[in-house]
C-alpha positions in Angstrom: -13.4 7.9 -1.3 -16.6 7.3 -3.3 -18.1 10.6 -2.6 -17.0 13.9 -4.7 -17.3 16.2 -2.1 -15.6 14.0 0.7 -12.6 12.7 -1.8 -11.8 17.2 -2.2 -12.1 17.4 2.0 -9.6 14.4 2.0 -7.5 16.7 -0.3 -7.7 19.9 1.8 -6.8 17.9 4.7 -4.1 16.2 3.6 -3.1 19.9 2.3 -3.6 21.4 6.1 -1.2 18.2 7.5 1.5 18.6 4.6 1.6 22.5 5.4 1.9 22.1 9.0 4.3 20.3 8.0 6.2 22.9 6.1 5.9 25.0 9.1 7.8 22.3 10.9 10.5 22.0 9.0 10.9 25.4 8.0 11.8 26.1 11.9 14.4 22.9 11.9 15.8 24.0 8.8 16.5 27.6 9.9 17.7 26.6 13.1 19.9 23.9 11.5 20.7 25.2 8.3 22.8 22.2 7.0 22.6 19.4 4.6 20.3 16.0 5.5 17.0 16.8 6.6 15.5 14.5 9.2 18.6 13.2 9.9 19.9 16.2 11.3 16.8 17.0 13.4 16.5 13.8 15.1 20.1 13.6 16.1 19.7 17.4 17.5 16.7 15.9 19.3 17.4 12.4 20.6 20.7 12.7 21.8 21.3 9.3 24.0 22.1 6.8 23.2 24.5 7.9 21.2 24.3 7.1 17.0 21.1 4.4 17.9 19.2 7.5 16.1 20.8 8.0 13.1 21.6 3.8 12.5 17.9 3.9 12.5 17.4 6.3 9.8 20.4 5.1 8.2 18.0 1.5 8.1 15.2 3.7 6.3 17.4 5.3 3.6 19.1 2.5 2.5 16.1 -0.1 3.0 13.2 2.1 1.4 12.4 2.0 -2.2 11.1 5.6 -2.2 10.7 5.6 -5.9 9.0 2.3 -6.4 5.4 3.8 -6.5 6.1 6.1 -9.1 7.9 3.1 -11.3 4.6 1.8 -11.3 2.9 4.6 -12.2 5.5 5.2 -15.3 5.0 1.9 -16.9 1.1 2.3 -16.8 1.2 5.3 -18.3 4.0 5.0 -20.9 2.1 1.7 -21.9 -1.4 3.5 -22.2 0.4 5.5 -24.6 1.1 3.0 -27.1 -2.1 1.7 -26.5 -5.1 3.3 -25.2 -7.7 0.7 -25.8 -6.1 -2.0 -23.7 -4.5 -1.9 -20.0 -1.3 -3.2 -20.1 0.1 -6.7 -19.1 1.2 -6.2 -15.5 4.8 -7.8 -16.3 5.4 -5.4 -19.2 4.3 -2.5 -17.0 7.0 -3.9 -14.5 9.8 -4.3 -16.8 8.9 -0.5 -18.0 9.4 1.1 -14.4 12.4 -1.1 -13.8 14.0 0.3 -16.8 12.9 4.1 -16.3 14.7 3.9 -13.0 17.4 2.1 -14.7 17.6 5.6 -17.0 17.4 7.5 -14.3 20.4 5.8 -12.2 23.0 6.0 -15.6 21.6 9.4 -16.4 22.3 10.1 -12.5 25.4 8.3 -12.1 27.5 9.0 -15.3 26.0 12.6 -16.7 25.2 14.2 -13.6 24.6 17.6 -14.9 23.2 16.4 -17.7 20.7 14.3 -15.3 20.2 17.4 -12.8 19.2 19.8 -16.6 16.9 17.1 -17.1 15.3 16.8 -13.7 14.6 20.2 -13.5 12.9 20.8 -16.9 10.8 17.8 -16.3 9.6 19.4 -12.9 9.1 22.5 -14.7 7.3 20.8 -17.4 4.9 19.0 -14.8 4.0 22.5 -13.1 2.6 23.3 -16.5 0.7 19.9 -17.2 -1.2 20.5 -13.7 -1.9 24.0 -14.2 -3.8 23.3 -17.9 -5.9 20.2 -16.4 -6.7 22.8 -14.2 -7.6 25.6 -16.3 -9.3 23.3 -18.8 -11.6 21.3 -16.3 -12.8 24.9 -15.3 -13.4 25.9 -18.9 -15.3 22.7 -19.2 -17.4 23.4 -16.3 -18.6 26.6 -17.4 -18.8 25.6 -21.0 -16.0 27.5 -22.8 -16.1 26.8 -26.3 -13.7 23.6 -27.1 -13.8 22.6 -24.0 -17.7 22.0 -23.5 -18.5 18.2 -23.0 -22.1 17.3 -25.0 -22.8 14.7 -22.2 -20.8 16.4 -19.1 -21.2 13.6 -15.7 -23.4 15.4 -13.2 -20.7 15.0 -10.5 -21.6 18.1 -8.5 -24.7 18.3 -8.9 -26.4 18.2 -4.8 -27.4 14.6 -4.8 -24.1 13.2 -6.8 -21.8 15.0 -4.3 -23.0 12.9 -1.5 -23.9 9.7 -3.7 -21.2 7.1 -2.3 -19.7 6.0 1.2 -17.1 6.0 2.8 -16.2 2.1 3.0 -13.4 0.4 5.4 -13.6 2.6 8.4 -10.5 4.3 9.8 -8.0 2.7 8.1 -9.6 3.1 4.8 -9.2 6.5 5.9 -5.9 7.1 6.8 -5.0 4.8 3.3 -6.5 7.5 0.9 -5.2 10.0 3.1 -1.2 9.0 2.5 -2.4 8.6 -1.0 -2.2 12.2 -0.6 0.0 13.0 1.5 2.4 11.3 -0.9 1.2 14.0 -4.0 3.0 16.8 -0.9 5.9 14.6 0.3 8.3 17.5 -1.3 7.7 19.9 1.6 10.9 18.8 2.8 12.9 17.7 0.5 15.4 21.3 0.8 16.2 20.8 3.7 18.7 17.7 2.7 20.7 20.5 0.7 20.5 23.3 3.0 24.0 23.9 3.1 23.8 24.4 -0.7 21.4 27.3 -0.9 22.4 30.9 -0.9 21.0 32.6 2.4 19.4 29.5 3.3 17.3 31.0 6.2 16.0 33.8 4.0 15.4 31.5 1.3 13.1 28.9 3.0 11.0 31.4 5.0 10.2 32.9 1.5 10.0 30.3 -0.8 8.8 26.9 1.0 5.1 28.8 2.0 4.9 29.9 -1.2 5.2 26.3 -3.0 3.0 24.6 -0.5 0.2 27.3 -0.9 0.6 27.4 -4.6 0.7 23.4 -5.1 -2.5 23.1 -2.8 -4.2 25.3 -4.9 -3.2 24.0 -8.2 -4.1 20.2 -6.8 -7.3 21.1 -5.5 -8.2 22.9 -9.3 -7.2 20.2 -10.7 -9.4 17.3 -8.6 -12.2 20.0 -9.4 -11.4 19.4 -13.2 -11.2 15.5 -12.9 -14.7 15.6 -11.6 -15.6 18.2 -13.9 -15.2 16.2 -16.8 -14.8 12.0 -15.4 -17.9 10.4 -14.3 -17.0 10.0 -10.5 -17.9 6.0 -11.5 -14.9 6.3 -14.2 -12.7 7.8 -12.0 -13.1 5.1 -9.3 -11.9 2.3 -12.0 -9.2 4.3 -13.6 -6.4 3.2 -11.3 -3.8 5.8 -11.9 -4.7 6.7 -15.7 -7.1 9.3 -14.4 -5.3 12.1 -16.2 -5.2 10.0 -19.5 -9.3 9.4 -19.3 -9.6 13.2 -18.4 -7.9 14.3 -21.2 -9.9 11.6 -23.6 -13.0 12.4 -22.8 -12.1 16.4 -23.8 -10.6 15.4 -27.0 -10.4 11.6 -28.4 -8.2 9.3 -28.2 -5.5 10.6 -29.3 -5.3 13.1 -27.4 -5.3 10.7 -24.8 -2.6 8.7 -26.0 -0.5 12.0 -26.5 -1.2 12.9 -22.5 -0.5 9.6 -21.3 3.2 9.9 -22.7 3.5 13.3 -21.2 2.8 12.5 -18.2 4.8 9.1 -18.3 7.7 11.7 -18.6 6.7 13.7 -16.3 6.5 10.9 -13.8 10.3 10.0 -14.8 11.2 14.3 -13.5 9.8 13.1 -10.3 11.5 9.4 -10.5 15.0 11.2 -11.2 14.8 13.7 -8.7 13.9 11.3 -5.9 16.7 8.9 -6.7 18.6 11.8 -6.9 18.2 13.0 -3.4 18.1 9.8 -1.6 21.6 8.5 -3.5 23.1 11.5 -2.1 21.3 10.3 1.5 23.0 7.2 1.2 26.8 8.8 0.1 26.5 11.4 3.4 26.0 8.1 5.4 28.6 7.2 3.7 31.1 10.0 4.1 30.4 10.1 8.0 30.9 6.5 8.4 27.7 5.5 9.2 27.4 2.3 6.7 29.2 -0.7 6.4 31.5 -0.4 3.8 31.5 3.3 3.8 34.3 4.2 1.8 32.4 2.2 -1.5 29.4 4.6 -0.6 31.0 7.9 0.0 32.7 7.7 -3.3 32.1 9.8 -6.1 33.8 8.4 -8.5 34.9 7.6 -11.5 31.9 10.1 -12.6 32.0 12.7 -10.0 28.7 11.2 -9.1 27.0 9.4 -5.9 26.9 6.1 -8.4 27.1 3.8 -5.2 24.1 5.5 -3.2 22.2 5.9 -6.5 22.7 2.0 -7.3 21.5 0.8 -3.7 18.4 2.9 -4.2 17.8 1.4 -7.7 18.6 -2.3 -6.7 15.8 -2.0 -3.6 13.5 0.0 -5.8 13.6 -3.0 -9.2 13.3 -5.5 -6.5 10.2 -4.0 -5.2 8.7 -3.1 -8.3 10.0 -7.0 -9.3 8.3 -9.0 -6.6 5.3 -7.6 -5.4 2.0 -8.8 -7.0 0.6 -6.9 -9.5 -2.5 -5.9 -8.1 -0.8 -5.0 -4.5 1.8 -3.4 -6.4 0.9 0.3 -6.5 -0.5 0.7 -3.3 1.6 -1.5 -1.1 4.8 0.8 -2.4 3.4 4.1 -1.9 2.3 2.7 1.8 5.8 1.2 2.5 7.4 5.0 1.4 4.6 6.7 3.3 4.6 5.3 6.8 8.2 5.4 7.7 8.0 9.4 6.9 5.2 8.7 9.4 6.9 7.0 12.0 9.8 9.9 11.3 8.1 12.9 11.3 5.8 11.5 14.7 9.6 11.7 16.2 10.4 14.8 14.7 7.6 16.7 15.5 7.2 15.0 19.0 10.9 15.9 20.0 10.3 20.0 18.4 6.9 20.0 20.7 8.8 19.6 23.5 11.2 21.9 22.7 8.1 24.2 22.5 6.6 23.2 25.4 5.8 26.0 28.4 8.6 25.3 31.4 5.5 24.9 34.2 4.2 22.0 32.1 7.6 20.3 32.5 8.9 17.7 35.4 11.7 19.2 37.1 14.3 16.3 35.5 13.0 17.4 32.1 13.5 21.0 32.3 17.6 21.1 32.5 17.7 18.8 29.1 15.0 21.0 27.4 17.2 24.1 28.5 20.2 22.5 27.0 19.0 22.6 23.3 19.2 26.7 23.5 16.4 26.8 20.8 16.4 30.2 19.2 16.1 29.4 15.2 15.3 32.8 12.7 11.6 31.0 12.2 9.5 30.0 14.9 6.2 27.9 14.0 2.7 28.6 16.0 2.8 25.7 19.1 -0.5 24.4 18.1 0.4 23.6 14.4 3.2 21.5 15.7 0.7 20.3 17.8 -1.6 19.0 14.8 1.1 17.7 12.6 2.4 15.6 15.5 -1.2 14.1 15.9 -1.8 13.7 12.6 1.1 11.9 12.5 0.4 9.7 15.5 -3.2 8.7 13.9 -1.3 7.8 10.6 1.2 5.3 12.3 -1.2 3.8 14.5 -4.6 3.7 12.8 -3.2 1.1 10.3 -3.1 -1.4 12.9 -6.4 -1.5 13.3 -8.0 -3.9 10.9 -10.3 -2.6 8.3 -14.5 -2.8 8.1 -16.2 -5.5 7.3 -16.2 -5.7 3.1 -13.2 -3.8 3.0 -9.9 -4.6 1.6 -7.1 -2.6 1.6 -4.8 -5.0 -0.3 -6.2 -8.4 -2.3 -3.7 -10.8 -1.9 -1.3 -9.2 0.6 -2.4 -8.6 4.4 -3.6 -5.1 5.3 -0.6 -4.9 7.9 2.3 -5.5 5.9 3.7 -2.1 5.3 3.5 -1.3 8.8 5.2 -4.5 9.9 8.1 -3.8 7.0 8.5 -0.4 8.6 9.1 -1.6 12.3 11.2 -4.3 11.3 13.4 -1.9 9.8 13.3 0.4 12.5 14.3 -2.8 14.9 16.9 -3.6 12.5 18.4 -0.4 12.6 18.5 -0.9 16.5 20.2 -4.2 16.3 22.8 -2.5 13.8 23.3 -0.1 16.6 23.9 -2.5 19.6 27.0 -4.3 17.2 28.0 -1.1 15.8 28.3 1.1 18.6 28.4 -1.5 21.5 29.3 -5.2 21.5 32.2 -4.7 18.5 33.8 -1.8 20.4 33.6 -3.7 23.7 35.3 -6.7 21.8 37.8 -4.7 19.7 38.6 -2.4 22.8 37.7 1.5 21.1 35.1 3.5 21.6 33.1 5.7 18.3 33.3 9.3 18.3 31.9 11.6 16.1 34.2 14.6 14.8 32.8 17.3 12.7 35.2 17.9 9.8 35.4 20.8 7.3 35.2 19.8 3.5 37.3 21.4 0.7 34.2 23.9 -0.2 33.6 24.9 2.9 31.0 22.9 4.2 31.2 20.9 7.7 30.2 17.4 8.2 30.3 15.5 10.9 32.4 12.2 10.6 32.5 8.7 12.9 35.9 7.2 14.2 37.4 4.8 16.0 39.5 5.7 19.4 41.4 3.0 21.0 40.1 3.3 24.8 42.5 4.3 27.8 42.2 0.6 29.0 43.3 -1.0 26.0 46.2 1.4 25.6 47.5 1.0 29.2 47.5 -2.8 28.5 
């Protein structure tokens, strides 16, 4: 987005898709208050075959390097820091995400409250980074003393707003629209712990609206101060250091050099608490039996920690950030993390719109399986916002397989369709995990897989995969 005005629309309309997306998944989560998130909801959803569903997402959490994008971003900036006038050598900014992951996993994995203290005052701290950008830009813009710029860029002024295209078509499109997306992706994330939060219905219906309204505002305040104080030119050749440049052209170098390392650690909150979440993904496959060698994954030990799930996550993640070339590297990660939440929450959505959909509008066949779902969750979102997230979805998984504009590139030395062709593989390799899973080694080993829900020493229910020696074999 070369255009001011057009880059803060892309903004509030990735802010209208992430909270219809809240709405979304306020309703599963209330209806199915329990731990693991997407996983839960498209089991509910797509019940037959049986497991081909959850080996499919068991293929995303384990395959996915949801943190390599922010690795990336955490070795440009803690290198900016030690030195502002150059940009770093792209293998030292590899080697610097690779080992703030590997901080994060042994934090993780051997301290785990220690890590969790950590996590948490790190998010805490990065609420409060946003919110004085924000504040600051707007004293900028209206000239507050210490804060007024002697040569401010003339970004909003009429003829500036518009100044720019919008290059590449649709797919250029839809790629600076999962840019942000990817600043909401948290909208979500409580649902994989639902089982762990007091009153979990009452909680999400309070708290998950107020995040998402308060985050949109504080991002859209703070893109106002980026262009309030960055030439729009600037901005465009900043890469991710925007935030360092802002904060540089307010008050010197230094001042940039000090930013750049606070928000290199604030990038390392956000690192933590993804490979947080997602280890604990991969030890609930784990403990249900979903992986191979499950009993390695479900482990906690010898730290009372997911250590396993958290090392699978950190060995695809510094393979990612290892291999992929340097100029691809950012936005070929966040693209590989951002479609497959695509292609999942298309299904998710899909399967909860027709749940909601009017009986008439039904085939007759269709209306005894909708019926059997008896859908009556504490929170109930509007039909129509459904309706747009699933559509916005749909346009965001398909729309990338059209090829870009003439002039336009979305990636220089890999091909524009890479991510989405990572993603489907993975999704086809889930379904061939399925078929010798759950069908040809059964048939040869004569047992069938069942799925037992088990109750846990806290409390908490789980459901579990075992085998059962069929009635043929045992009469033999």
């Amino acid at each position: 987005m070369r255009t001011p005005l057009l880059s803060l629309v892309m903004w509030l309309l990735g802010a209208t898709v992430a909270l219809c997306g809240t709405a979304v998944y306020m309703e599963l989560g209330t209806g199915l208050p329990r731990n693991g998130g997407e996983k839960n909801y498209l089991e509910f959803i797509y019940r037959r075959p049986r497991l081909l569903v959850t080996c499919i997402y068991a293929m995303y959490a384990v395959l996915t390097g949801w943190q390599a994008a922010s690795c990336s971003v955490f070795g440009e900036y803690a290198l900016h820091a030690l030195d502002p006038t150059r940009p770093p050598s792209p293998m030292t900014a590899r080697l610097a995400g690779v080992a703030c992951i590997t901080f994060a996993l042994l934090l993780h994995g051997t301290a785990l409250k220690a890590g969790l203290r950590l996590q948490n005052s790190l998010g805490i701290f990065k609420v409060f980074i946003l919110v004085g950008i924000a504040f600051s830009g707007l004293a900028s813009l209206f000239g507050v003393p210490g804060f007024k710029l002697d040569n401010p860029p003339r970004n909003f002024e009429w003829d500036k707003m518009w100044e720019g295209s919008l290059e590449g078509g649709a797919n250029a499109f839809v790629t600076g629209l999962f840019n942000v997306i990817w600043c909401f992706i948290g909208y979500s994330n409580a649902n994989y712990a639902l089982a762990e939060v007091r009153d979990p219905v009452r909680t999400i219906k309070r708290a998950a609206p107020l995040a998402m309204l308060s985050v949109t505002l504080v991002y859209m305040l703070v893109n106002v101060a980026y262009y309030a104080v960055v030439d729009k030119d600037e901005i465009l050749g900043s890469g991710r250091i925007v935030a360092a440049l802002y904060f540089g052209r307010l008050w010197g170098v230094n001042a940039e050099r000090i930013v750049s390392f606070i928000i290199a650690l604030s990038t390392l909150g956000n690192i933590m608490a993804v490979l947080f979440t997602h280890g604990r993904v991969v030890q609930e496959l784990g403990r249900e039996g979903v992986l191979p060698f499950s009993s390695f994954f479900a482990s906690s030990k010898p730290f009372s920690a997911p250590f396993a799930g958290l090392f699978e996550q950190w060995l695809i993640t510094s393979t990612l950030v290892a291999l992929i070339p340097p100029g691809d590297a950012y936005l070929f990660m966040l693209s590989l993390s951002s479609y497959p939440l695509a292609l999942i929450n298309m299904f998710v959505s899909g399967g909860l719109l027709f749940i909601h959909a009017p009986e008439r509008l039904l085939p007759k066949r269709f209306r005894a399986l909708r019926a059997s779902y008896d859908w009556v969750p504490p929170f109930r979102a509007w039909t129509s916002v459904v309706l747009f997230f699933f559509l916005s979805n749909v346009f965001l998984v398909f729309v990338p397989l059209k090829p870009p504009a003439r002039g336009f590139k979305v990636y220089d030395d890999l091909p524009y369709w890479l991510h989405v062709l990572v993603a489907w593989l993975i999704s086809f390799g889930g379904i061939a995990y399925w078929y010798v899973w759950c069908v040809w080694l059964p048939k040869r080993g004569g047992y069938v897989l069942v799925r037992d829900w088990v109750r846990d020493d806290d409390g908490s229910t789980r459901r579990v995969v075992r085998k059962v020696i069929s009635s043929s074999t045992s009469q033999d």
